[in-house]
C-alpha positions in Angstrom: -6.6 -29.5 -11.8 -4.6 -29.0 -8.8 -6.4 -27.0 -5.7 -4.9 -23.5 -5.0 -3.1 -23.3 -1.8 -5.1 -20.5 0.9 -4.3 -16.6 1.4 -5.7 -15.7 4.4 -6.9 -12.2 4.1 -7.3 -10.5 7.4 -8.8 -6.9 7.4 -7.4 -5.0 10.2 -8.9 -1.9 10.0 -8.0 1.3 10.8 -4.2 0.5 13.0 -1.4 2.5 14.1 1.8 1.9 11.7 4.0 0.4 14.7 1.5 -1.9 15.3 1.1 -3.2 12.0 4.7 -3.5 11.6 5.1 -5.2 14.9 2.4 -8.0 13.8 4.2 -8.2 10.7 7.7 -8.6 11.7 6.2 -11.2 14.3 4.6 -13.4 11.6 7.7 -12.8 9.6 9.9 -14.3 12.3 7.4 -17.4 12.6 7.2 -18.0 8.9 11.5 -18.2 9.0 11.3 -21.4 11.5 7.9 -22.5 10.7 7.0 -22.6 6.9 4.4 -24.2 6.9 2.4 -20.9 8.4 -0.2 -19.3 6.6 0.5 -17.1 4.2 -1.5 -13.8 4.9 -2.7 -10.7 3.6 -3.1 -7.9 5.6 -5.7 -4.9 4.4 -6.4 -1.9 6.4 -5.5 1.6 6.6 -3.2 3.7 8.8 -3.6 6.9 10.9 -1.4 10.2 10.0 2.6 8.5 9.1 5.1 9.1 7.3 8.0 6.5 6.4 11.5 6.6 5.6 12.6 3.9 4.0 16.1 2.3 3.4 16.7 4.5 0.5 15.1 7.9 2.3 16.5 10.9 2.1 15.8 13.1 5.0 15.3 16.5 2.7 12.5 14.4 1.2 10.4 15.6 4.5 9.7 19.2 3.5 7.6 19.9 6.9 9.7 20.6 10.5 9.2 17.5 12.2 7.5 19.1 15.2 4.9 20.6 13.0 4.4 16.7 11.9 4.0 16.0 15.3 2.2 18.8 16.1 -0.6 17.6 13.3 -0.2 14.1 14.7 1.7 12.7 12.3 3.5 9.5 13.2 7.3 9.5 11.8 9.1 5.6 11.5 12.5 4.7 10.0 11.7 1.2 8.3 13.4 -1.5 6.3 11.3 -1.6 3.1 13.4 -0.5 -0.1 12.1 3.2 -1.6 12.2 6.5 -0.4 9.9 8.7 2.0 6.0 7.9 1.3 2.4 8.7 3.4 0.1 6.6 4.7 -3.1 7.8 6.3 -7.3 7.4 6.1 -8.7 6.6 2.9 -5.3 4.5 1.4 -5.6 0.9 1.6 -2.5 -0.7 2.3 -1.9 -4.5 1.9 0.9 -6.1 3.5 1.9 -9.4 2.0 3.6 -11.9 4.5 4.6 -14.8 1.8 6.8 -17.6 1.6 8.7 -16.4 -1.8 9.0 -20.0 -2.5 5.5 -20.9 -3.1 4.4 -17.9 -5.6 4.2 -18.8 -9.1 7.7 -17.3 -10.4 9.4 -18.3 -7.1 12.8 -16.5 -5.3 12.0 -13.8 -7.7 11.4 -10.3 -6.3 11.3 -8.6 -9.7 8.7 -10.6 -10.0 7.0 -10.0 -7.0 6.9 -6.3 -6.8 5.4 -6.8 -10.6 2.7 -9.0 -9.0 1.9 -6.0 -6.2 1.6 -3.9 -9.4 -0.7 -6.0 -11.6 -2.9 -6.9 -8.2 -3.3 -2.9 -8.0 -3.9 -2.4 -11.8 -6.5 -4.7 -12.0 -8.7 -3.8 -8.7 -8.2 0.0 -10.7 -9.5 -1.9 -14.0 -12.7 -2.8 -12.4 -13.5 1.1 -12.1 -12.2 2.3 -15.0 -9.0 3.6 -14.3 -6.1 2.6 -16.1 -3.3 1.9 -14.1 0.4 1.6 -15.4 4.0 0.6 -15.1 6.7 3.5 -15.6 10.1 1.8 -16.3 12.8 2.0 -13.1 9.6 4.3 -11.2 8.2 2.0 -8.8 4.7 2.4 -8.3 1.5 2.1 -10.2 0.5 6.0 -12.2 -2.0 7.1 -13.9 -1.6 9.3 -17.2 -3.5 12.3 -18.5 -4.7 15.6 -17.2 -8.6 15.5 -17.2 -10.3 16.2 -14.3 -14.0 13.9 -14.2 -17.2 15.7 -12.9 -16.8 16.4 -9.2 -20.1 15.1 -7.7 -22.1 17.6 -5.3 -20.4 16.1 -1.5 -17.4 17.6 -2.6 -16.7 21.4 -0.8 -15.1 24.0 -2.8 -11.9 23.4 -0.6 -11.6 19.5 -1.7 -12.5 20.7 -5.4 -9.6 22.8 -5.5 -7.2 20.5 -3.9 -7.9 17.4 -6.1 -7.9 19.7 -9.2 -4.5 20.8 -8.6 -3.4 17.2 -7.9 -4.8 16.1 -10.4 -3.7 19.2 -13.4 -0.4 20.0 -12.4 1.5 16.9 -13.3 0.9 14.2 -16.3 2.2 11.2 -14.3 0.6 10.7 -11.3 1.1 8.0 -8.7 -1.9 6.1 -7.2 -0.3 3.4 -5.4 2.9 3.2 -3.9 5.3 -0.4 -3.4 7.5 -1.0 -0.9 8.7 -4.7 -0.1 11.2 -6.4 2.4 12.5 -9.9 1.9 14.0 -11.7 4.9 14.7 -15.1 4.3 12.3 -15.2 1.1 9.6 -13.9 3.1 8.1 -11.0 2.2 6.5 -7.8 4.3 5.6 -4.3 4.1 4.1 -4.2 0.3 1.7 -1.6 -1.4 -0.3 1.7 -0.6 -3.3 2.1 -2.8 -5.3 6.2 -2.3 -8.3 5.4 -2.6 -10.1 8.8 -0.7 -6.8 9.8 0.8 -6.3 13.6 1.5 -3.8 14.4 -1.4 -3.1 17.5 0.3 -0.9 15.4 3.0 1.5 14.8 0.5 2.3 18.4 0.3 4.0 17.8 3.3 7.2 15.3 1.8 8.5 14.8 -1.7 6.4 11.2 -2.3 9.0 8.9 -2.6 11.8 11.3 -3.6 9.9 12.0 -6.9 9.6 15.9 -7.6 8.7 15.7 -11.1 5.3 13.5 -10.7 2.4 14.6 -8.6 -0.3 11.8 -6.9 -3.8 10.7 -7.0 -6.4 8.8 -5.6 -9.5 6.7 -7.5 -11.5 9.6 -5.8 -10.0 11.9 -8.1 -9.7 10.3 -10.8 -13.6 9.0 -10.9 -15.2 12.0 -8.7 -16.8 10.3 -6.0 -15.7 8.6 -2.8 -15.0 5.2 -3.0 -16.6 2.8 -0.2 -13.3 1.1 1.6 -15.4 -2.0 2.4 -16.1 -2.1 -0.9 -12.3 -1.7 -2.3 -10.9 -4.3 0.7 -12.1 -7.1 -1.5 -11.6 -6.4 -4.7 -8.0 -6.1 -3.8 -8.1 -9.1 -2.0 -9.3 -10.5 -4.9 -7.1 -9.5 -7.8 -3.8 -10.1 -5.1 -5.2 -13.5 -4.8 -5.5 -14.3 -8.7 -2.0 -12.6 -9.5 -0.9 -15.3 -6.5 -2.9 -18.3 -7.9 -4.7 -18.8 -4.7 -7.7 -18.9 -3.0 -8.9 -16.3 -0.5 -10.0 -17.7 3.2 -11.1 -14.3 5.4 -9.9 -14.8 8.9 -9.8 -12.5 11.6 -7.0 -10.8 14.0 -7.4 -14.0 16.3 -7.0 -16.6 13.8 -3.5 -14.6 13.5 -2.6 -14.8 17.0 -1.2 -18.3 17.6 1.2 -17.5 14.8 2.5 -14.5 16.2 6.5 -14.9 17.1 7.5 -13.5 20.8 9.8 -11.6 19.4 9.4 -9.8 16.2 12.5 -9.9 13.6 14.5 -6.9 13.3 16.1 -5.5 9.8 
């Protein structure tokens, strides 16, 4: 039985989006010339952002910028494929800096961005939430209209909000995908609401969809769900869809693979 190569998994935290995507595109550039670096997984979870990817249409933002700003939203133009999507507390984002040669169906992004989904459905598996595909709709959705029990934490407020999330729409999406290739290595990646205020996404047309509404596994189950508790089941179902083994490292383990200049586009 051959030994799985590493993923480092690094858990960043709570981080500002440009300085995630400035870590990323600097290990990007690295893993280009050097391809032997460590292929990593970044978890953590942004402040207020929104992001327009290549695909965005600027409509898609439904909320005067300077209200955005006003509310402390960050706003970034970035290079991952889809359209306008938000990122804030309570999502889990994983960012996926791979060599696309050393995944088990390699040079194949189809394949990839099926692996971020299956990773996701899984981790929702273990709760109890089924997960699923939705042909040419990128993402991961959930189906069905029932509303669980709301436990007693939640204010009337919060029960409203999730119930209209939740009621209003059939499809909903509970974790957005992303990806850049440069050089068949991979970045940006997948969004996963786990206790994210769904009412932030009044604010844009979630990835240009108007038709389908949003969730989180808060909503879906009733009760919050501990992020230090989600981090690793991610980790972990990533890792298995990847056929590797996990190795935790820290920010500083990072460091001495981090490009002087980051790679642009």
């Amino acid at each position: 039985m051959r030994m799985r190569e590493p993923l480092w998994v690094v858990d960043l935290g709570r981080i500002r989006y440009g300085e995630a995507l400035d870590l990323q595109r600097r290990l990007v550039a690295t893993k280009i010339a050097q391809r032997e670096t460590p292929d990593v997984l970044f978890v953590l979870e942004h402040p207020p952002v929104i992001t327009l990817g290549r695909n965005a249409r600027e409509e898609n933002i439904v909320t005067p910028r300077e209200t955005l700003e006003a509310m402390g939203f960050d706003i970034f133009h970035v290079e991952r494929g889809g359209d306008v999507t938000y990122h804030g507390p309570g999502q889990l984002v994983g960012y996926p800096i791979l060599d696309l040669h050393r995944v088990p169906k390699p040079k194949d992004v189809g394949w990839f961005v099926w692996a971020m989904q299956e990773a996701v459905i899984r981790a929702l598996a273990r709760y109890g939430i089924t997960g699923e595909r939705i042909e040419k709709v990128i993402g991961v959705w959930v189906r069905g209209r029932e509303l669980p029990p709301l436990d007693d934490s939640f204010d009337e407020a919060t029960r409203a909000a999730l119930a209209a999330a939740v009621t209003q729409f059939s499809d909903r999406k509970i974790a957005a995908i992303g990806a850049r290739i440069k050089e068949w290595v991979s970045y940006h990646g997948f969004a996963l609401n786990v206790n994210t205020d769904l009412r932030h996404f009044d604010l844009i047309v979630p990835c240009g969809l108007r038709d389908r509404g949003v969730t989180s596994m808060q909503a879906e189950l009733g009760r919050e769900i501990p992020m230090g508790e989600i981090k690793p089941v991610v980790a972990r179902t990533f890792a298995e869809v990847m056929e590797r083994e996990i190795e935790w490292h820290t920010l500083d383990d990072v460091v001495p693979f981090l490009a002087s200049e980051p790679i642009h586009g």
